[in-house]
PyMOL Python script that loads the backbone (N, CA, C, O; Angstrom):
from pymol import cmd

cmd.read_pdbstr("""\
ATOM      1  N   UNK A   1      -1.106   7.717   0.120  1.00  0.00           N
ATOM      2  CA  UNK A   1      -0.118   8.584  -0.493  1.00  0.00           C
ATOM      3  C   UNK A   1      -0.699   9.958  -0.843  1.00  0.00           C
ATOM      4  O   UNK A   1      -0.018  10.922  -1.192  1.00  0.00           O
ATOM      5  N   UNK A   2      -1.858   9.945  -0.728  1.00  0.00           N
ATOM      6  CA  UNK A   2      -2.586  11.292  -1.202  1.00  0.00           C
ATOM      7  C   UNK A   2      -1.970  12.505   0.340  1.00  0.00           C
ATOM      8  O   UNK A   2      -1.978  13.733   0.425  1.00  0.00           O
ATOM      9  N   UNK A   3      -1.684  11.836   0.950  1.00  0.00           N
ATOM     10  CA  UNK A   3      -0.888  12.746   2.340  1.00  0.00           C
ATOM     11  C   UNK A   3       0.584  13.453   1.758  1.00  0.00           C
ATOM     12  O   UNK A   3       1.035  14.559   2.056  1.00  0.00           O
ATOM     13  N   UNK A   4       1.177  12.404   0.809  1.00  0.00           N
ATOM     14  CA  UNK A   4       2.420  12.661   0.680  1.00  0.00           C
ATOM     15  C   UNK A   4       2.333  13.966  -0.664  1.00  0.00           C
ATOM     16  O   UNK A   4       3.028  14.981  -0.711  1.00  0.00           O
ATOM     17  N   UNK A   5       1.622  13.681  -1.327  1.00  0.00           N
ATOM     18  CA  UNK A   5       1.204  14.162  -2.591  1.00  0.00           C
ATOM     19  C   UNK A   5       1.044  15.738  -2.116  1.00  0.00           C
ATOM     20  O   UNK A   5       1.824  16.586  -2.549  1.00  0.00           O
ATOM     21  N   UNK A   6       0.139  16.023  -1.334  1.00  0.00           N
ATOM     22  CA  UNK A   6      -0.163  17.263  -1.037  1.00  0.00           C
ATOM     23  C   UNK A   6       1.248  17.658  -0.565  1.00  0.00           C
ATOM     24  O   UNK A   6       2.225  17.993  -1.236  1.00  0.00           O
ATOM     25  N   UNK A   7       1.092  17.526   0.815  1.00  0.00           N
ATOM     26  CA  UNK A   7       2.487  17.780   1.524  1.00  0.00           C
ATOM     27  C   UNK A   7       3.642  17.970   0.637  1.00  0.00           C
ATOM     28  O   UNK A   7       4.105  19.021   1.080  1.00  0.00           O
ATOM     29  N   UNK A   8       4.349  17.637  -0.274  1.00  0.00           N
ATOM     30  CA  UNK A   8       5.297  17.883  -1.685  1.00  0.00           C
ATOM     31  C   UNK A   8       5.166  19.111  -2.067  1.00  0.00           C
ATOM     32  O   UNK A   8       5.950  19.626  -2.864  1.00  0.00           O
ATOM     33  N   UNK A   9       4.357  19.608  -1.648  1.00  0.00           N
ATOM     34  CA  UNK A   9       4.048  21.117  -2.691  1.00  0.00           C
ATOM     35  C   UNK A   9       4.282  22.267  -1.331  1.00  0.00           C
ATOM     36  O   UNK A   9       4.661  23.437  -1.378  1.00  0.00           O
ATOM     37  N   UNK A  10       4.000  21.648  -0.467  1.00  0.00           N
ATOM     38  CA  UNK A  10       3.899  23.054   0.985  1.00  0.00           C
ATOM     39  C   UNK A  10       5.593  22.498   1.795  1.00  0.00           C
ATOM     40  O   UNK A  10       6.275  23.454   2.164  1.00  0.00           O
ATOM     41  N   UNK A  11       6.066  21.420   1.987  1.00  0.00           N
ATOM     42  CA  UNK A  11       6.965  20.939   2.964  1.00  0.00           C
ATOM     43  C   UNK A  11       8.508  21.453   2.832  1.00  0.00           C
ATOM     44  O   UNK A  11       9.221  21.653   3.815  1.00  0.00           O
ATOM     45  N   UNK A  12       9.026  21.682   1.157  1.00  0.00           N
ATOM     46  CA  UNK A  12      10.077  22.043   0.950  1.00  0.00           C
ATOM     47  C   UNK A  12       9.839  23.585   0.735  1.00  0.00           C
ATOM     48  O   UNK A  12      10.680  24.302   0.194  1.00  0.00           O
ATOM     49  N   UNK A  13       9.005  23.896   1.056  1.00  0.00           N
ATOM     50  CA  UNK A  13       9.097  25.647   1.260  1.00  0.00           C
ATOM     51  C   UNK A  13       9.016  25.691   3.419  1.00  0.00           C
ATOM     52  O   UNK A  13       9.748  26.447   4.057  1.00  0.00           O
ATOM     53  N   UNK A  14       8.061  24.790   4.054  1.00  0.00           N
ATOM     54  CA  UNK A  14       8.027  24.778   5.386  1.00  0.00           C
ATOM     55  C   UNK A  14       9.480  24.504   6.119  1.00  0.00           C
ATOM     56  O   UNK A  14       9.792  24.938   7.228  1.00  0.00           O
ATOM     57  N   UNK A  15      10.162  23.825   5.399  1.00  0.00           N
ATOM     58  CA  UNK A  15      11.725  22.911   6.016  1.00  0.00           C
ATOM     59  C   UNK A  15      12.376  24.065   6.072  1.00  0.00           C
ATOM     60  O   UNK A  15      13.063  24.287   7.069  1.00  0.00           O
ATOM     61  N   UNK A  16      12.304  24.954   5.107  1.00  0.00           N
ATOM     62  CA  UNK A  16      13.519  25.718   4.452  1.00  0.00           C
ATOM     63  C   UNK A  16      13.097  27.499   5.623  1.00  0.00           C
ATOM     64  O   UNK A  16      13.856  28.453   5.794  1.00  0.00           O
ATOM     65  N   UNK A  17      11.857  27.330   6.103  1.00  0.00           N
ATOM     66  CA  UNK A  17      12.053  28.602   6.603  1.00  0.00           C
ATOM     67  C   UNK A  17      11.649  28.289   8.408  1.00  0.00           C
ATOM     68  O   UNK A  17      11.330  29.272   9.078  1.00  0.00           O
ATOM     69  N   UNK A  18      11.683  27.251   8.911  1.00  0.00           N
ATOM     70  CA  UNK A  18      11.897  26.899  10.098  1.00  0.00           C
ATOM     71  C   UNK A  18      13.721  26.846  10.249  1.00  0.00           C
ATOM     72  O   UNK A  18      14.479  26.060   9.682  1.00  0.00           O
ATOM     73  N   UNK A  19      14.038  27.855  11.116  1.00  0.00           N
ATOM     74  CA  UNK A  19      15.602  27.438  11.316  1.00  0.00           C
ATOM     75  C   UNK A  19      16.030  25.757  12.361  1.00  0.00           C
ATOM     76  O   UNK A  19      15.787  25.715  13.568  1.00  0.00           O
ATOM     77  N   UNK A  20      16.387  25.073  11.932  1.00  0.00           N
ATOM     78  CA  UNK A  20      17.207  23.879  12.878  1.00  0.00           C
ATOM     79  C   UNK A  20      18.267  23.640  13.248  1.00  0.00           C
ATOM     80  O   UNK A  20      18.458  22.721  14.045  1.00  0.00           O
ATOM     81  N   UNK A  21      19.296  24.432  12.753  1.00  0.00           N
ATOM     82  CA  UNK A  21      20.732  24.827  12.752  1.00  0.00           C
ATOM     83  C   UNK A  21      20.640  24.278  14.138  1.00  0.00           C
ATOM     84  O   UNK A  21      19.682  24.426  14.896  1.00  0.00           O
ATOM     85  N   UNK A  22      21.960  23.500  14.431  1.00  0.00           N
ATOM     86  CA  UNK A  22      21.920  23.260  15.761  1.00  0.00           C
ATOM     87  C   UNK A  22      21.551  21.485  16.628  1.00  0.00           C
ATOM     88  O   UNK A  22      22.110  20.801  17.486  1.00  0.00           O
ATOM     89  N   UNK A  23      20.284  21.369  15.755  1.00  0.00           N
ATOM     90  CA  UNK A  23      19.458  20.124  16.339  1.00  0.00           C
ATOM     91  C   UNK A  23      19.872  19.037  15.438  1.00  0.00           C
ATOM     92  O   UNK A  23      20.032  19.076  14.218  1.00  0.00           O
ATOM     93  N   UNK A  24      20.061  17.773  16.504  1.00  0.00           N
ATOM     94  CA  UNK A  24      19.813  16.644  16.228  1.00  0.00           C
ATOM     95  C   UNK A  24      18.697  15.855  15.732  1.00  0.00           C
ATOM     96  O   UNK A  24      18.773  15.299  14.636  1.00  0.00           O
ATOM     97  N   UNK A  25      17.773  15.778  16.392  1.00  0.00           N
ATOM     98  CA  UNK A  25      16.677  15.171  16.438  1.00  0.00           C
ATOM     99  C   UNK A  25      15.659  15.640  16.094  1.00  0.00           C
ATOM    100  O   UNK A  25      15.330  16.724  16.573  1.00  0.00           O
ATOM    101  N   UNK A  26      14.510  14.735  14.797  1.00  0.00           N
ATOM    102  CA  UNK A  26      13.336  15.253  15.129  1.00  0.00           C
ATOM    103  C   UNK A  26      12.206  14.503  15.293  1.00  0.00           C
ATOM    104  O   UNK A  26      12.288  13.693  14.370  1.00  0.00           O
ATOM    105  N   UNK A  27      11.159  14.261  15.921  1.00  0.00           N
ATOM    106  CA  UNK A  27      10.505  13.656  16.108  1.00  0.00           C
ATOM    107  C   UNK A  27       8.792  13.692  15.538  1.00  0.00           C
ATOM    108  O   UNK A  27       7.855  14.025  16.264  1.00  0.00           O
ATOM    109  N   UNK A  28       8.656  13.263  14.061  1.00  0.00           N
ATOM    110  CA  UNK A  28       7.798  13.589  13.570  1.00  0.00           C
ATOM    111  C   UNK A  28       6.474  12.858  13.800  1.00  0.00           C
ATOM    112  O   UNK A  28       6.255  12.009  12.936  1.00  0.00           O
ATOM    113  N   UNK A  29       5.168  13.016  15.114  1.00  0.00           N
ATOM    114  CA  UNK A  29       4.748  12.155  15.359  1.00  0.00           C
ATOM    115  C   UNK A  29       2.962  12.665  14.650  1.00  0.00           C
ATOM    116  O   UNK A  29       2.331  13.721  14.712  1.00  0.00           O
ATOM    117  N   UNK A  30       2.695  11.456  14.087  1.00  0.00           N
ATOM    118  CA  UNK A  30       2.067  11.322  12.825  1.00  0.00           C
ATOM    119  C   UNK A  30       2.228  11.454  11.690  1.00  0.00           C
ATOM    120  O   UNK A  30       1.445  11.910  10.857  1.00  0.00           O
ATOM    121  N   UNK A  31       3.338  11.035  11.554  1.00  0.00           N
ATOM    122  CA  UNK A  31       4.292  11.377  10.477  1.00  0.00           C
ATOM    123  C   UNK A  31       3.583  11.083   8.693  1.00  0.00           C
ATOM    124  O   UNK A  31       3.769  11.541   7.566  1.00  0.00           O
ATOM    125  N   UNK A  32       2.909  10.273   9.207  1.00  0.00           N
ATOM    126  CA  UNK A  32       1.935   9.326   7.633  1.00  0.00           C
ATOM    127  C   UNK A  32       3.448   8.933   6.985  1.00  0.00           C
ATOM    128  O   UNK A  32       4.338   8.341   7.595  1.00  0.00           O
ATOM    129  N   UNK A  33       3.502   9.400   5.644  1.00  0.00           N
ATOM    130  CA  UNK A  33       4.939   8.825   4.821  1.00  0.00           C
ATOM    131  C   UNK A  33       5.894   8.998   4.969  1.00  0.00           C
ATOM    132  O   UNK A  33       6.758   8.254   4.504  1.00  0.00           O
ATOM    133  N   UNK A  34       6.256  10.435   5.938  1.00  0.00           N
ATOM    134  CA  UNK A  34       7.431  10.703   6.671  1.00  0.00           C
ATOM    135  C   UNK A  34       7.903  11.809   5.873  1.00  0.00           C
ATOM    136  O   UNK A  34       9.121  11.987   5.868  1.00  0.00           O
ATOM    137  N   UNK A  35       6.949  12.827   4.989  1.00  0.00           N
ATOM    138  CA  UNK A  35       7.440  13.752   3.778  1.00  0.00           C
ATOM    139  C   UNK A  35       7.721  14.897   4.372  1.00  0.00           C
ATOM    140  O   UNK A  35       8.264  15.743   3.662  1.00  0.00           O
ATOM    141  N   UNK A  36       7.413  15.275   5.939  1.00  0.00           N
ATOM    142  CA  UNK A  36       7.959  16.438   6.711  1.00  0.00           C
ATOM    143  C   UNK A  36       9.250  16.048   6.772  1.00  0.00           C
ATOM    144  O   UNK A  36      10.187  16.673   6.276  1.00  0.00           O
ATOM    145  N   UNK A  37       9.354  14.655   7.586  1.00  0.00           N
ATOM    146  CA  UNK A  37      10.626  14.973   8.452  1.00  0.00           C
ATOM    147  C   UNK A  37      11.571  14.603   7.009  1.00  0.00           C
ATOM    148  O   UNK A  37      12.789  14.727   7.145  1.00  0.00           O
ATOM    149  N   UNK A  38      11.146  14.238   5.891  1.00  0.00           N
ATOM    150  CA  UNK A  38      12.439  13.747   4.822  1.00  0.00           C
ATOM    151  C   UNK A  38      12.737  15.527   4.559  1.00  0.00           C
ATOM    152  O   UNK A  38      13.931  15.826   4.537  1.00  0.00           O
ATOM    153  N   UNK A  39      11.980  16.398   4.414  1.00  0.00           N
ATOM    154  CA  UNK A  39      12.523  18.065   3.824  1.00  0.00           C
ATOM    155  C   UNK A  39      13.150  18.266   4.894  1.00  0.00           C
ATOM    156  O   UNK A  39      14.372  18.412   4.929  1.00  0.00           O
ATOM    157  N   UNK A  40      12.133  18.309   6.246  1.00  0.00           N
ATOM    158  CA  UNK A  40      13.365  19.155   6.953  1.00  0.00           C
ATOM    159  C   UNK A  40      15.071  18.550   7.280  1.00  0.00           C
ATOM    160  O   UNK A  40      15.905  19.424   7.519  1.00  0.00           O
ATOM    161  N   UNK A  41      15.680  16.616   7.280  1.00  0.00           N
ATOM    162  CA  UNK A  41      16.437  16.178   6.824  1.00  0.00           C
ATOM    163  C   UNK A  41      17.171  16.759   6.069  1.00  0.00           C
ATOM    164  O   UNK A  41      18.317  17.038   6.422  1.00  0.00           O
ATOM    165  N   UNK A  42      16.562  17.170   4.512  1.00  0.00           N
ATOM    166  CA  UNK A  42      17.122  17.697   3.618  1.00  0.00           C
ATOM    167  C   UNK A  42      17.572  18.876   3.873  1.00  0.00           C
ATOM    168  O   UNK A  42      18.734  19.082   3.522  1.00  0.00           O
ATOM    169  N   UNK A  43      16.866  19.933   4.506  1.00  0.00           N
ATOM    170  CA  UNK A  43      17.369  21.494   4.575  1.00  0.00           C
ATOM    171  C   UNK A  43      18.220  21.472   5.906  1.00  0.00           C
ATOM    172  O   UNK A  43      18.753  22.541   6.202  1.00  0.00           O
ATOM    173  N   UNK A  44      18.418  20.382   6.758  1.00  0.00           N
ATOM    174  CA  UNK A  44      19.399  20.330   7.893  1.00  0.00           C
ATOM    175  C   UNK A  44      19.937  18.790   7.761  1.00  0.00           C
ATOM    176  O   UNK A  44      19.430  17.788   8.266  1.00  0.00           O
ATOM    177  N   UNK A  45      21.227  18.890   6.858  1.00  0.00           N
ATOM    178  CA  UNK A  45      21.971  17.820   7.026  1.00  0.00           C
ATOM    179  C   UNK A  45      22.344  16.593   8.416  1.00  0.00           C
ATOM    180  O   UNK A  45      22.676  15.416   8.282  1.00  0.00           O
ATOM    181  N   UNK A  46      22.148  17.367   9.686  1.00  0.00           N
ATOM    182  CA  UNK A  46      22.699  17.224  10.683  1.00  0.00           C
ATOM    183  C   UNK A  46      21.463  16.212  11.563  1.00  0.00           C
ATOM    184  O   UNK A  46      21.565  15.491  12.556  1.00  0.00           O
ATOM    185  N   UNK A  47      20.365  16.542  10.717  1.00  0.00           N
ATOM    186  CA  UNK A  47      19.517  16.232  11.581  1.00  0.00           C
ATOM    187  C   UNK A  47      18.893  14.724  11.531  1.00  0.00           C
ATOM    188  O   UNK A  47      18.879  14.081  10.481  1.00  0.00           O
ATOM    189  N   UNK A  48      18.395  14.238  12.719  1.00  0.00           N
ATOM    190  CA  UNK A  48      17.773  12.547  12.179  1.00  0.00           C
ATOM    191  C   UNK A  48      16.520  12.436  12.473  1.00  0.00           C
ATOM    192  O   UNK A  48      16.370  13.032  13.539  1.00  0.00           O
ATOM    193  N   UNK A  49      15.896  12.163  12.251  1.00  0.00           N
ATOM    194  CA  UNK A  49      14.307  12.208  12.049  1.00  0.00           C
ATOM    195  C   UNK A  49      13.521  10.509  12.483  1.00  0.00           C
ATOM    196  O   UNK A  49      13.680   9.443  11.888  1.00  0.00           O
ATOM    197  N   UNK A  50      12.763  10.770  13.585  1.00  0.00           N
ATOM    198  CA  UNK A  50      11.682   9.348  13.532  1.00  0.00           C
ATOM    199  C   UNK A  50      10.390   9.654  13.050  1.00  0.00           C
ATOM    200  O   UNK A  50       9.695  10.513  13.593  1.00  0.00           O
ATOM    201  N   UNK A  51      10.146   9.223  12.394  1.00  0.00           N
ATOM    202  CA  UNK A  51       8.695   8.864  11.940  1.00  0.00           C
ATOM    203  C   UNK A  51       7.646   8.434  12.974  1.00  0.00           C
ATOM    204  O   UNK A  51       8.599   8.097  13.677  1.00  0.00           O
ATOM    205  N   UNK A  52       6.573   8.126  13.732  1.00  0.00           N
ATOM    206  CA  UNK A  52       5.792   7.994  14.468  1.00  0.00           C
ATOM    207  C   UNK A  52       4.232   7.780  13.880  1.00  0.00           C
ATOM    208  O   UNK A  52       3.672   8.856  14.088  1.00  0.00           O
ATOM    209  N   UNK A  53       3.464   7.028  13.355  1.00  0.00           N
ATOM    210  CA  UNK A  53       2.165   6.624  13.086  1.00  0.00           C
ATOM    211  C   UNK A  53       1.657   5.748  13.370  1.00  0.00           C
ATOM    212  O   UNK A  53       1.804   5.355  14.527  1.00  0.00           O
ATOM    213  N   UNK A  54       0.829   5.030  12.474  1.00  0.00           N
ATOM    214  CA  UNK A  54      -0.097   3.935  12.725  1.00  0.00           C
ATOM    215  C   UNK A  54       0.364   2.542  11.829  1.00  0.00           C
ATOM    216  O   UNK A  54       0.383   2.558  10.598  1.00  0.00           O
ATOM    217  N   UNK A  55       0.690   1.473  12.550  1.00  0.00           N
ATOM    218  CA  UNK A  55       1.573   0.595  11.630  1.00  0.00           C
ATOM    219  C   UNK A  55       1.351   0.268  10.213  1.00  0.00           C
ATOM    220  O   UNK A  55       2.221  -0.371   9.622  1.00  0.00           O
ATOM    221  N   UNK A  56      -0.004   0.732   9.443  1.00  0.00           N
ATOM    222  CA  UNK A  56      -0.447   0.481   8.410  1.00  0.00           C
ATOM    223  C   UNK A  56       0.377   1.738   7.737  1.00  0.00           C
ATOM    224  O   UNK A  56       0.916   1.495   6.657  1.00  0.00           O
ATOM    225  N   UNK A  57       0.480   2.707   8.138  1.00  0.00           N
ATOM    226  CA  UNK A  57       1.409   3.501   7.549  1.00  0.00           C
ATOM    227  C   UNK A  57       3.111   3.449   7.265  1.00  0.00           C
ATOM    228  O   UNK A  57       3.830   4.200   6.607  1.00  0.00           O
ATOM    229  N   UNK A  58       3.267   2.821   7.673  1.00  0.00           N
ATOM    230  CA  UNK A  58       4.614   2.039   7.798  1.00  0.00           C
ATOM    231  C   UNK A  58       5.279   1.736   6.617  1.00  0.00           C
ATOM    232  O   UNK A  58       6.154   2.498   6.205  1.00  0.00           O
ATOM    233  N   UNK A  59       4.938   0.592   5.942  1.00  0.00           N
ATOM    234  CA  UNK A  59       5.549   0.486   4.379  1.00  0.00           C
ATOM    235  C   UNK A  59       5.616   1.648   3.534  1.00  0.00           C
ATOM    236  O   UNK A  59       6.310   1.557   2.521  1.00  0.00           O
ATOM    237  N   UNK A  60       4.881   2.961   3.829  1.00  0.00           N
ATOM    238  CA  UNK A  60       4.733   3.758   3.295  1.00  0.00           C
ATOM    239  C   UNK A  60       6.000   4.651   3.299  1.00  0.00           C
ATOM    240  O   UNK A  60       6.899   4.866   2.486  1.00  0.00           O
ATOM    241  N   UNK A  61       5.720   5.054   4.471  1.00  0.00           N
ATOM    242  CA  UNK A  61       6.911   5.639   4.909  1.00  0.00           C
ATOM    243  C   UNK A  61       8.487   5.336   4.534  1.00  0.00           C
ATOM    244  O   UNK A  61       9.391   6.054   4.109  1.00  0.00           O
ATOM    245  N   UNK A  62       8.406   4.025   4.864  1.00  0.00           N
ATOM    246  CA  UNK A  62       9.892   3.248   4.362  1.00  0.00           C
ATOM    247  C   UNK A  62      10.262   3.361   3.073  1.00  0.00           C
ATOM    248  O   UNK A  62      11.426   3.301   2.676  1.00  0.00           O
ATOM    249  N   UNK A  63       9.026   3.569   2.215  1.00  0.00           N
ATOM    250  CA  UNK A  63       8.919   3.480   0.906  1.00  0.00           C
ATOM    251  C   UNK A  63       9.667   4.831   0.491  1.00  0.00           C
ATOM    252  O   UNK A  63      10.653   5.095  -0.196  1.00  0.00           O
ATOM    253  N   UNK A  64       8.766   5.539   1.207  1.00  0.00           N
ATOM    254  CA  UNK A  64       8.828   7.462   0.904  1.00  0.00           C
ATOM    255  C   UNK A  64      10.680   8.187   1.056  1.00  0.00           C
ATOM    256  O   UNK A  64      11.359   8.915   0.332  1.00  0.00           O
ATOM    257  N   UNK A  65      10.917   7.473   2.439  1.00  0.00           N
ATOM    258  CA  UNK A  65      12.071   7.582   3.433  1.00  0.00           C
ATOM    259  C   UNK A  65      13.144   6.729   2.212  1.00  0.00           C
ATOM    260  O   UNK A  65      14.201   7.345   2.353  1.00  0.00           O
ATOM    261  N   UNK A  66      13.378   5.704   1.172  1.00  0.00           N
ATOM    262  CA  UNK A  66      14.265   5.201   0.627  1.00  0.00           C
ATOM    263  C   UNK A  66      14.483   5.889  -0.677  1.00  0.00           C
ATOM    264  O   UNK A  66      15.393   5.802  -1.501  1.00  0.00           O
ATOM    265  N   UNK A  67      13.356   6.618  -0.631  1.00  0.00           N
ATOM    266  CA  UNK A  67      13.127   7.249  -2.171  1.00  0.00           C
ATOM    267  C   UNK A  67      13.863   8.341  -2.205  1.00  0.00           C
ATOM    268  O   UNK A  67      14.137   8.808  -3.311  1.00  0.00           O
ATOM    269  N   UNK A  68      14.365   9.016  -0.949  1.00  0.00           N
ATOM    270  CA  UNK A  68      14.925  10.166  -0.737  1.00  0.00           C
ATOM    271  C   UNK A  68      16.378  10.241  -0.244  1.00  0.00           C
ATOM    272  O   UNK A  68      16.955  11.320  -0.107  1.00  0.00           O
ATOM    273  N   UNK A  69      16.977   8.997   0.031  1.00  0.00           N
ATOM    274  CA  UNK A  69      17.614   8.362   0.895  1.00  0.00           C
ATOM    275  C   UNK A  69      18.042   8.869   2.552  1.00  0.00           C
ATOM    276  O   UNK A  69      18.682   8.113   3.282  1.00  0.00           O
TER     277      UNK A  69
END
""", "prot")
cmd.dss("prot")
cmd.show_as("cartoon", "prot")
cmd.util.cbc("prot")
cmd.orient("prot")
């Protein structure tokens, strides 16, 4: 979680000034907890996001990904 921790402080300023307007999909591969693709989600309603890591990262993610819904 120390991935997610950092990332919290840089990701909802990164989501918000990448434009996505437009896109469906994103494909976040190495995703660790999934705290990119949950902001950029957030700053593009439209969009759906996979997660992609290492299966030990997994509960994490799910964890991270429910917390945000």
């Amino acid at each position: 979680m120390g991935m997610f921790n950092i990332a919290m402080s840089i990701a909802p300023t990164v989501a918000g000034d990448i434009d996505l307007k437009g896109k469906k999909r994103l494909l976040d591969l190495g995703g660790g907890p999934g705290t990119y693709a949950i902001h950029y989600c957030l700053a593009n309603p439209q969009l759906a996001a996979t997660i992609f890591d290492l299966p030990t990262t997994r509960p994490f993610a799910e964890k991270t990904v429910a917390r945000f819904n």
